[in-house]
C-alpha positions in Angstrom: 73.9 -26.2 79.4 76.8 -23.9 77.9 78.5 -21.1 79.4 77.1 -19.1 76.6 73.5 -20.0 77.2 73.9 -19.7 80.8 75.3 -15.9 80.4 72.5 -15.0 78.2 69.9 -16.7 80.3 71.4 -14.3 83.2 71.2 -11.1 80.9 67.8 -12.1 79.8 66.9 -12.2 83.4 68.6 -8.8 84.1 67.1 -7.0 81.5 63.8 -8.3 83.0 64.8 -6.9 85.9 65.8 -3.8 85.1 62.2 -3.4 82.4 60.4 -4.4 85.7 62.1 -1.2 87.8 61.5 1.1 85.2 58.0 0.0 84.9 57.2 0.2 88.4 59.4 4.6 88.8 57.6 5.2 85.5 54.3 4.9 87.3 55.8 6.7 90.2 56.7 9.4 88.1 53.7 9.6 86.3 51.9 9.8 89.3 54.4 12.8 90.9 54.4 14.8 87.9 50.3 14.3 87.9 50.0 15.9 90.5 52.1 18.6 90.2 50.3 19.3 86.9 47.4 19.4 89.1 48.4 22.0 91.8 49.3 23.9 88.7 46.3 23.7 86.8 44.4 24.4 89.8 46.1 27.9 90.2 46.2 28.8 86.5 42.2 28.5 87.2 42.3 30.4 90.1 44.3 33.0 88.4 41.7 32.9 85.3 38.8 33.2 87.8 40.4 36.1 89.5 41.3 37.9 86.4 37.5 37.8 84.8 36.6 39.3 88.4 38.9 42.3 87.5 37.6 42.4 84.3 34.5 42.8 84.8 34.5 45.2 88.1 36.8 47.8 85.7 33.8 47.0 82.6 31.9 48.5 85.4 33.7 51.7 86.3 34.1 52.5 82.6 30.7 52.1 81.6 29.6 54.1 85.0 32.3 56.7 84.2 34.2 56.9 80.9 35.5 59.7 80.5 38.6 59.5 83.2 39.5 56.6 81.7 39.3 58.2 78.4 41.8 60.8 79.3 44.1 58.2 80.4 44.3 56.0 77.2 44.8 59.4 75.7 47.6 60.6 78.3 49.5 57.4 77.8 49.1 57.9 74.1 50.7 61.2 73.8 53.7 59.8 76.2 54.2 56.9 74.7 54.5 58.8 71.2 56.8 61.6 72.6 59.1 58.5 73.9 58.8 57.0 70.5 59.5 60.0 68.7 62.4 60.8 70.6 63.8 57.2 70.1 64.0 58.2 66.4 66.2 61.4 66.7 69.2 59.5 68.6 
């Protein structure tokens, strides 16, 4: 056997090596960031379920009483044009 086929035999086998590790932390990762993703997923849900809650308990106050929240929509209007207008005469 030659030198030269005896050094590439030896990379050969390195690179098998090293395609082996990577294999076997790609997994690892995979796994890791899996379950990160999960924890996050899980909350995002959470946070969905919560939110509908809210939803729907203010759907009931404004159906039960409307007009409050009517005269806020309209207060928050007329402030957030009197802001705006002045933000054009700068």
């Amino acid at each position: 056997m030659t030198a030269d086929n005896h050094n590439n035999r030896k990379f050969e086998e390195a690179l098998q090596l090293l395609n082996d590790a990577a294999r076997e932390k790609k997994e690892d990762i995979q796994k890791l960031v899996g379950e990160k993703y999960e924890h996050l997923r899980e909350a995002i849900d959470t946070g969905r379920e919560r939110a509908v809650e809210v939803f729907e308990e203010v759907d009931e106050q404004v159906k039960k009483n409307p007009w409050p929240y009517m005269g806020g929509v309209a207060l928050g209007s007329l402030l957030l044009g009197f802001i705006l207008g002045n933000q054009n005469k700068r």
